[in-house]
N, C-alpha and C positions, 0 to 999 in steps of 0.2 A: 504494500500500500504506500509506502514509503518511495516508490518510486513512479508512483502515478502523479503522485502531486507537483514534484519535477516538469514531469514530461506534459501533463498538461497546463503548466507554468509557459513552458517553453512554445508549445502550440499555439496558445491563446498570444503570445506574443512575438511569433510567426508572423501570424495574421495582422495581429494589428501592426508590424512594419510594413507589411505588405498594403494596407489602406491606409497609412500616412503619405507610401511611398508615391503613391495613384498621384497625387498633386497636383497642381496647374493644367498635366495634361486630360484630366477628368472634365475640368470646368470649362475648357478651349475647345468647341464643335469647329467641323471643316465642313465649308458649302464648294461646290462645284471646282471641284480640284483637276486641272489639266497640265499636261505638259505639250506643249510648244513641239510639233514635227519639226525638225529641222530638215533643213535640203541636203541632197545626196552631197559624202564625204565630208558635213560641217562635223565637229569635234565636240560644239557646246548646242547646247538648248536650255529653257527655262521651266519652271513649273510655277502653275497660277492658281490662287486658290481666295475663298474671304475664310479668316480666320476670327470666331467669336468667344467673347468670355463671360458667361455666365456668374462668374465668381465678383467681389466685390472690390477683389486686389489688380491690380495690373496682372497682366503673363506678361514673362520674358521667353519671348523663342530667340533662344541663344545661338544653337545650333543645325545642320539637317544636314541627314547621310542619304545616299540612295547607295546600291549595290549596282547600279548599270553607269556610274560616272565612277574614275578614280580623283573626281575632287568636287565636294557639292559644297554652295558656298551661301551666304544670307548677302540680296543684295539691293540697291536700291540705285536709283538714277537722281540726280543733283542739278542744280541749274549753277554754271563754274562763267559767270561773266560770259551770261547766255548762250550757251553752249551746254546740250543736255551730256554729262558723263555718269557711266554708270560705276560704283562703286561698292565695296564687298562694305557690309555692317558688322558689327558687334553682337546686335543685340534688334528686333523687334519686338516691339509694344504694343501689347493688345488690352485697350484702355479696359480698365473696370467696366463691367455690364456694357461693355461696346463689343465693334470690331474694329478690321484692320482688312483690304484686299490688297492682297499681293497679286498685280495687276501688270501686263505692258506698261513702260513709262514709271514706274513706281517700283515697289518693293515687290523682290520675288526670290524666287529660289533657283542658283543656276547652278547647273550640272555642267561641268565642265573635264573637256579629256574623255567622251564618252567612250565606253569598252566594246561596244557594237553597236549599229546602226538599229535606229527605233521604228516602231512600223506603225501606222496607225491604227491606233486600236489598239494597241500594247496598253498593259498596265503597268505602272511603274508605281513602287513603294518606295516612301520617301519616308523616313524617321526626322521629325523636330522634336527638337532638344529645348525644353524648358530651366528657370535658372535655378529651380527648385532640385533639379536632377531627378523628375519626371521625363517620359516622353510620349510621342502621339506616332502609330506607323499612319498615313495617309496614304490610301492607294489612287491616283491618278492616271488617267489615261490619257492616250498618246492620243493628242488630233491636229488634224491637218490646220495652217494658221487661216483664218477667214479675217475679212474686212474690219470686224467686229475686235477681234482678237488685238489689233495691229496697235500700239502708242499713236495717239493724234498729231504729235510733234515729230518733224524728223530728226534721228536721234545722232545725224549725222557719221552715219556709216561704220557705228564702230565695229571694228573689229576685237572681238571677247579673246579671240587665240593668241594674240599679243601682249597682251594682258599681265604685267607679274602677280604670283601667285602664291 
């Protein structure tokens, strides 16, 4: 008996590491998550999503992995003395009981150095990393880029493969 007490000691607090650990990514829903078809032989693409937070605190998505890039980065586009560039972030903010879309022209997630070419229609799993050290897998699918899709501003040509990294 002596050693029940223990081990359901230890279960019960199992479990509740296990629902502290849920964190920010519980309270952060993902609406219409896509990634960006890229044209034959590109190396990068992007992934677009609205990210919400139910919770009362800020989320911080800090990080995001996928398994079909060897390098997935958090990143956002800048207005640099009129001229749109786009640059890797720290950290997005998904305000208290708001959201946030990661959008063309705005914050997004780029996959970059892709390990094989994407198809449309592919689903692609993307892991964000919250700063709690929760995380969310989002599965996204590959679509072709439409009108709709496209930043309103031209972005002025950039080139993401030149890019340091």
């Amino acid at each position: 008996m002596k050693i029940s007490i223990p081990l359901t000691f230890l279960a019960l607090a199992g479990f509740a590491g296990q629902l502290w650990s849920a964190g920010m990514a519980d309270q952060v829903s993902v609406a219409d998550p896509y990634v960006r078809l890229a044209p034959p032989g590109a190396k990068v693409t992007a992934a677009f999503m609205t990210l919400r937070n139910s919770s009362d605190k800020a989320a911080l998505v800090v990080t995001a992995d996928s398994a079909v890039a060897n390098v997935t980065e958090l990143h956002n586009h800048i207005n640099d003395g009129g001229v749109m560039r786009m640059r890797q972030v720290k950290e997005i903010v998904v305000p208290a009981q708001g959201e946030v879309s990661l959008k063309p022209g705005s914050y997004h997630v780029m996959l970059i150095d892709m390990k094989a070419p994407l198809k449309d229609g592919d689903a692609v799993a993307i892991t964000l990393g919250f700063a709690d050290g929760s995380s969310k897998i989002v599965e996204a699918p590959v679509k072709r880029p439409t009108a709709g899709m496209m930043p309103k501003r031209d972005m002025g040509g950039m080139d993401h493969s030149k890019m340091k990294h």
